[in-house]
N, C-alpha and C positions, 0 to 999 in steps of 0.2 A: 873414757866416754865423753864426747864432745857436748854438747849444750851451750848452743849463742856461742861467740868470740870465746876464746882462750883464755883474755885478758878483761873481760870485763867482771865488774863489779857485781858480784852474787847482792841476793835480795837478803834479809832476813829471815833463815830458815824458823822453822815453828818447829822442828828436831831435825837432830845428828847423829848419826852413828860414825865413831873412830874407822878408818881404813887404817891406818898408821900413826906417826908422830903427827906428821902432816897434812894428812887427807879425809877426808871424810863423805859421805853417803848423807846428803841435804835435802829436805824435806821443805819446801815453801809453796806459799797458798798461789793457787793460778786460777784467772777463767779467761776458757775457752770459745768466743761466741759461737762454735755450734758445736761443742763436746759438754760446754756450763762448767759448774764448778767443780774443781778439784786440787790438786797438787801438782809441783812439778818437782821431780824428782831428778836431782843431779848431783857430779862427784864435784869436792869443791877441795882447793888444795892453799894451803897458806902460802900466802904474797910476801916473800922476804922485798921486794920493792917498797909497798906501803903497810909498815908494822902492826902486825895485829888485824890485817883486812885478808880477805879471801878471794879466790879468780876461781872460774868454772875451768876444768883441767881441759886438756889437749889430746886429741891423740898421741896415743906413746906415752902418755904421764903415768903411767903404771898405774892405773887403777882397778884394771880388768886381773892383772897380774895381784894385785895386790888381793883381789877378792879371793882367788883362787890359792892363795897363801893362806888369807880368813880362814876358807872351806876343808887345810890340810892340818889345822889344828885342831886336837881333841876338844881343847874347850876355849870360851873366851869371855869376859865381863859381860856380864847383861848389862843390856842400855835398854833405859825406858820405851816403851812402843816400838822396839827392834824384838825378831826372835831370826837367828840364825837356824838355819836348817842343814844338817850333816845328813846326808844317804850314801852316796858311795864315795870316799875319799880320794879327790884327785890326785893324778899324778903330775913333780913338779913341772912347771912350763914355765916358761922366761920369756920374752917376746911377744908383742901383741903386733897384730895386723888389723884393720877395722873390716868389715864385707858391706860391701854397698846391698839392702833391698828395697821392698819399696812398701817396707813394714812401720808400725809406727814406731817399733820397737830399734835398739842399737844393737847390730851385733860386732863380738872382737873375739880373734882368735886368739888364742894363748899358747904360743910354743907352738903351733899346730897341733896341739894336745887337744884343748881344752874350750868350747864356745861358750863368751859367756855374752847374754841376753842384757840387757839393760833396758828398763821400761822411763822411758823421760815423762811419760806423762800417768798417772795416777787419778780414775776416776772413782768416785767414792760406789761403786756397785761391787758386791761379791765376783771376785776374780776366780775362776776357773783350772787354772794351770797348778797353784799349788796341793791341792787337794789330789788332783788328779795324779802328780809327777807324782806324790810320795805314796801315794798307792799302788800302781804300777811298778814302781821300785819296790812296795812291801810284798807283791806277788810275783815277783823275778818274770816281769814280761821283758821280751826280747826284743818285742819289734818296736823300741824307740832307743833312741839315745840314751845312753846312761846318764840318768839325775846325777851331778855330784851334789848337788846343794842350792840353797838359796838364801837372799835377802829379805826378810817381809815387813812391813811395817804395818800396823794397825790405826785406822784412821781414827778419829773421833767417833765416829759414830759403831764403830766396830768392825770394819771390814778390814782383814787380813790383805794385805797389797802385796803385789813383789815389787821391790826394788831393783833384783838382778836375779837372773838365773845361770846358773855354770852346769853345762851340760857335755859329755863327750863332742869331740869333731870326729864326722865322718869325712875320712880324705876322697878326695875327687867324687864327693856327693853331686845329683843333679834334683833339680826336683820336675816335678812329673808335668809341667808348662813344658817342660825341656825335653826329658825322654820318654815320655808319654807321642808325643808331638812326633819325635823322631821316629818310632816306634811303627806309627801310622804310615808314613812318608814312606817308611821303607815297606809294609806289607799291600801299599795302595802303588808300589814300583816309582815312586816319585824319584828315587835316588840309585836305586839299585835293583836287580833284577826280584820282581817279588817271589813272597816265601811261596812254595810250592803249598797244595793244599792236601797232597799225600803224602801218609807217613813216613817220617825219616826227616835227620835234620835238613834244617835252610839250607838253601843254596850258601853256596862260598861268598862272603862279603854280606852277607845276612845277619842284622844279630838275631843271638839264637832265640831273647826270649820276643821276638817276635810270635813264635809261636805261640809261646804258655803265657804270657805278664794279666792275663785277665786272671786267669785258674790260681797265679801266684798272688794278684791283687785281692779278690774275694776272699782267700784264706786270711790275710794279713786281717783286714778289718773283721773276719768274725775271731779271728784269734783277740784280736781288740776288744772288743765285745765280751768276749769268754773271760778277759781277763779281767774288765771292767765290772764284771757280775760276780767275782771271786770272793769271798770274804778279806779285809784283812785287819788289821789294826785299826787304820785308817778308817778305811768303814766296814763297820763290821756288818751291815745289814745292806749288803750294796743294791741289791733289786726288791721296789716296793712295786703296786698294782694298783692300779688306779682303772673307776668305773667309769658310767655314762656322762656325769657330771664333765669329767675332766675334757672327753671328749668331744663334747659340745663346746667347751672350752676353747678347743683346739680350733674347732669348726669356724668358730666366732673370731679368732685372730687371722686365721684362714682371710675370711671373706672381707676383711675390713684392710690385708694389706692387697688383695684383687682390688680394692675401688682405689686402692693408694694410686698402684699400678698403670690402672684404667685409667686414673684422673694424668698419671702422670706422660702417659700415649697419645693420648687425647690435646695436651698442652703442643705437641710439635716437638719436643728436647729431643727425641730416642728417633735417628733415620730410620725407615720401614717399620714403624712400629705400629700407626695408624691401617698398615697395609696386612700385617702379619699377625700383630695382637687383638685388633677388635674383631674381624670374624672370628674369634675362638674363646671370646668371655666364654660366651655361650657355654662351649666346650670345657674350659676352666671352671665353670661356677658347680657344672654336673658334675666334675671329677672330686670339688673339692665337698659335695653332697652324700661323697661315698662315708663320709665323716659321721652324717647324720643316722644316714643307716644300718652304720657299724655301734653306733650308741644306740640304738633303741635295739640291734641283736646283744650287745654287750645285756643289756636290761632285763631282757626280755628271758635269757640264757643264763643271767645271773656269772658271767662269765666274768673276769678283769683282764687289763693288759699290764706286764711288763712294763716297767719304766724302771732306767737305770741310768749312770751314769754313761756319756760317750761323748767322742770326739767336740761336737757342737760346728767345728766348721772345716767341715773335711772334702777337700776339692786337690785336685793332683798337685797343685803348690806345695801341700802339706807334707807328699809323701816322695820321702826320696831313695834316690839308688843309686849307692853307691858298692863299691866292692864286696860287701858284705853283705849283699840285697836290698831290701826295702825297710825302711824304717820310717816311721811317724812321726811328726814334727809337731809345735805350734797346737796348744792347747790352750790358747787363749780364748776361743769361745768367738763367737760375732760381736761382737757390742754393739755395732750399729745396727743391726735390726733384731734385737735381743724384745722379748715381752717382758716389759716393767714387771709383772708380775709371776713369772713363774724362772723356773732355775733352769737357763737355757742348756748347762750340764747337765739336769736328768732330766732325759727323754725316753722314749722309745728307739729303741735301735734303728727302727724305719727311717727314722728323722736322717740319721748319718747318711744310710744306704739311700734315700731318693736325692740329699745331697749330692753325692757321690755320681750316683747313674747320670745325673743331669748333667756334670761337668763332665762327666767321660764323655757326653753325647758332645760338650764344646771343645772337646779335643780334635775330634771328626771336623768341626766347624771352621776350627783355625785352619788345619790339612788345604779343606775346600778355598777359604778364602786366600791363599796361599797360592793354590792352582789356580786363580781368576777364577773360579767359582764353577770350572769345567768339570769336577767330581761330587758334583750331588747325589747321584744316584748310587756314586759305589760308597761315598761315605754314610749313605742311609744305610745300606746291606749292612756295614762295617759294625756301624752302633749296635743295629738289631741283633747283631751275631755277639758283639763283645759285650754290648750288659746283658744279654744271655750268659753268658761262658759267666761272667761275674757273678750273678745272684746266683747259678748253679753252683758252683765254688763255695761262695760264703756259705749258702743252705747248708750243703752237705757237712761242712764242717761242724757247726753249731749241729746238726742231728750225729756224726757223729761224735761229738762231747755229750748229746743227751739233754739238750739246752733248748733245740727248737724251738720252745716258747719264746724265746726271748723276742723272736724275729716277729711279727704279723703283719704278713704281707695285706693285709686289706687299708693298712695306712699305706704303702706305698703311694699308688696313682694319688690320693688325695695332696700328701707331702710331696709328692714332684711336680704340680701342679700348682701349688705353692711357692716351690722352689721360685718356677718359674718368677713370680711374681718379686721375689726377695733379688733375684738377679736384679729383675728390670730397675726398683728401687733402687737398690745397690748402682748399677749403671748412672742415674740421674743425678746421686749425690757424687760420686766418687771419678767414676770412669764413665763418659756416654757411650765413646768408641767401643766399648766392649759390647755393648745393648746386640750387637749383629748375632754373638752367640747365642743366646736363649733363646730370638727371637727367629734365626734360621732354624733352633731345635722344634718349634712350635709347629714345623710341616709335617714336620714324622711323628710328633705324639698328636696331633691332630688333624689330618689328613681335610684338607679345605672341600667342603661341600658334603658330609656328614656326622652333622652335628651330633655332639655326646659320645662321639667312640673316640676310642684309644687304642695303636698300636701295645700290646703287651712284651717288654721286653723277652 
């Protein structure tokens, strides 16, 4: 795991966990000017140069390897404020490779066995991914990678961290930026002769799942879902129900990142933003209103919703495809636009699914701006048709597991509407250039010149 120079001088960690004779997993206090405070988390290896001093390790210094030796022992010394986590014991791997993303996180392969995750930066909020992996594992879901294990460290004030994750590699994985993108390309003829729209496979040079990857996509995330709502060890009471209250809740962080939004379109940062987002507050504020009058039916009905665990930030990045289908990645949650207050792991399943629909609709976006912008009209048709095929897909499945509850669609439009907003945010702090996706989505879910309506997938 690289961290700073090779060679330089580690700070005083505040805890260690042994890797080996020599190595070890260090703990030291960081801040961040726009993360604040927290820890920085890195492998630190004894300097036979200056005796008795320690260097931040290298690529190749076996420390990725080394964890994954950690993770194929039955047991090992507990070290204060460390708990190792054993779920499915690796197979051995010897060789490390690093993968370049553009995550905050490290990833190294092992052997081409074995990916293990490395978090350099540790913020003191409840992390999401441990909880989740070892659930998933205690209910034998299929569509992620196999957990082998983890590092956690428990901060001061009590939040459970990971340190590292070691998780199966999928060989010649892509993720869904990639073949999602491709996928389009090919059924919009950008590359090849497009898929016929009558039955029988693709033409030759087609791939096939041009046809089905929506019907194969919606099953994957309700199967997520189904499996996320299961009981197991882990949590034994995995879906609770929450009333009016919560919902106004929602309504209330709703409207407050729309002015975030507004304020930040209005400033000039976001190209077309002024052009494409202010006629449609309007539109946005109605849709995210649907909030209000799903809480006073909730009330009124005596009725609750579902709220359970799920993904938190599930966009086609997440979901890859490789030889062995699609698998789920990255359960790390949003951090950056997380509510201080509430557990951005349980939600309502709607939350996943209008994330979900909104980036599928920025896949369409990319396609067009790709084309010079000459396919608007048939990547409109495209979207309408594929989160159709997608929410039909997921529905069905969760009805039939018998689960339907779990889904309620009257959060959808409010939460994609939302969405939107968490994009644009997200765009101003991180990426501007990307601002073109959400805000080209904003024609087809709000059609300019009649205010309050909504195409429905």
């Amino acid at each position: 795991m690289a961290e700073g120079s090779a060679t330089a001088e580690a700070g005083e960690p505040i805890a260690r966990y042994p890797l080996g004779a020599d190595m070890a997993v260090a703990i030291e206090s960081g801040n961040d000017p726009e993360r604040g405070a927290g820890w920085l988390c890195s492998v630190l290896r004894a300097d036979d140069e200056h005796s008795g001093g320690w260097r931040r390790v290298g690529e190749g210094d076996g420390a990725s390897e080394a964890l994954v030796d950690l993770l194929r022992h039955q047991a090992s010394e507990p070290v204060e404020g460390f708990r190792v986590v054993r779920l499915v014991p690796p197979p051995q791997a010897t060789g490390e490779r690093a993968v370049e993303t553009d995550r905050p996180t490290e990833s190294v392969v092992v052997g081409e066995r074995v990916v293990v995750q490395w978090y350099p930066w540790l913020a003191d909020v409840g992390h999401p991914a441990p909880l989740s992996l070892s659930h998933l594992t205690a209910v034998r879901y299929l569509g992620v990678p196999i957990t082998h294990g983890m590092l956690l460290w428990t901060s001061p004030s009590g939040h459970e961290l990971p340190c590292a994750i070691a998780t199966s590699y999928l060989p010649r994985a892509k993720d869904g930026w990639q073949w999602c993108v491709e996928l389009v390309e090919q059924h919009l003829g950008l590359h090849v002769a497009p898929a016929r729209s009558v039955p029988g496979p693709p033409p030759r040079g087609v791939d096939s799942w041009v046809v089905d990857w929506p019907q194969r996509l919606g099953r994957l995330i309700a199967t997520l879902h189904l499996a996320m709502a299961s009981p197991s060890p882990e949590i034994p009471q995995p879906v609770r129900w929450v009333g009016a209250d919560q919902v106004h809740r929602w309504h209330t962080v709703a409207l407050a990142r729309l002015a975030q939004a507004e304020k930040i379109v209005r400033s000039g940062r976001l190209e077309e933003g002024e052009t494409l987002f202010l006629p449609r507050v309007r539109d946005l504020r109605a849709a995210l209103s649907g909030l209000v009058q799903l809480a006073d039916e909730v009330r009124a009905q005596g009725r609750r919703i579902a709220v359970q665990r799920i993904h938190g930030d599930l966009h086609p990045g997440q979901i890859l495809r490789w030889p062995g289908g699609l698998s789920i990645t990255e359960f790390d949650g949003n951090t950056l636009l997380e509510d201080p207050g509430e557990d951005s792991a349980v939600q309502p399943a709607a939350r996943d699914m209008a994330q979900l629909l909104r980036n599928i609709d920025h896949v369409g976006r990319i396609v067009n701006r790709r084309s010079g912008g000459h396919m608007t009209a048939a990547v409109d048709a495209w979207s309408r048709s594929v989160r159709r095929q997608i929410l039909n897909s997921y529905r069905a499945e969760l009805v039939s597991a018998n689960r339907g509850e779990l889904f309620d669609e009257l959060l959808l439009a409010p939460f994609e509407a939302e969405q939107v907003c968490r994009e644009l945010i997200y765009s101003d702090r991180c990426l501007p250039e990307w601002a073109y996706a959400p805000l080209a989505g904003l024609r087809l879910m709000y059609p300019k010149g009649h205010p309050g309506s909504r195409n429905r997938p």
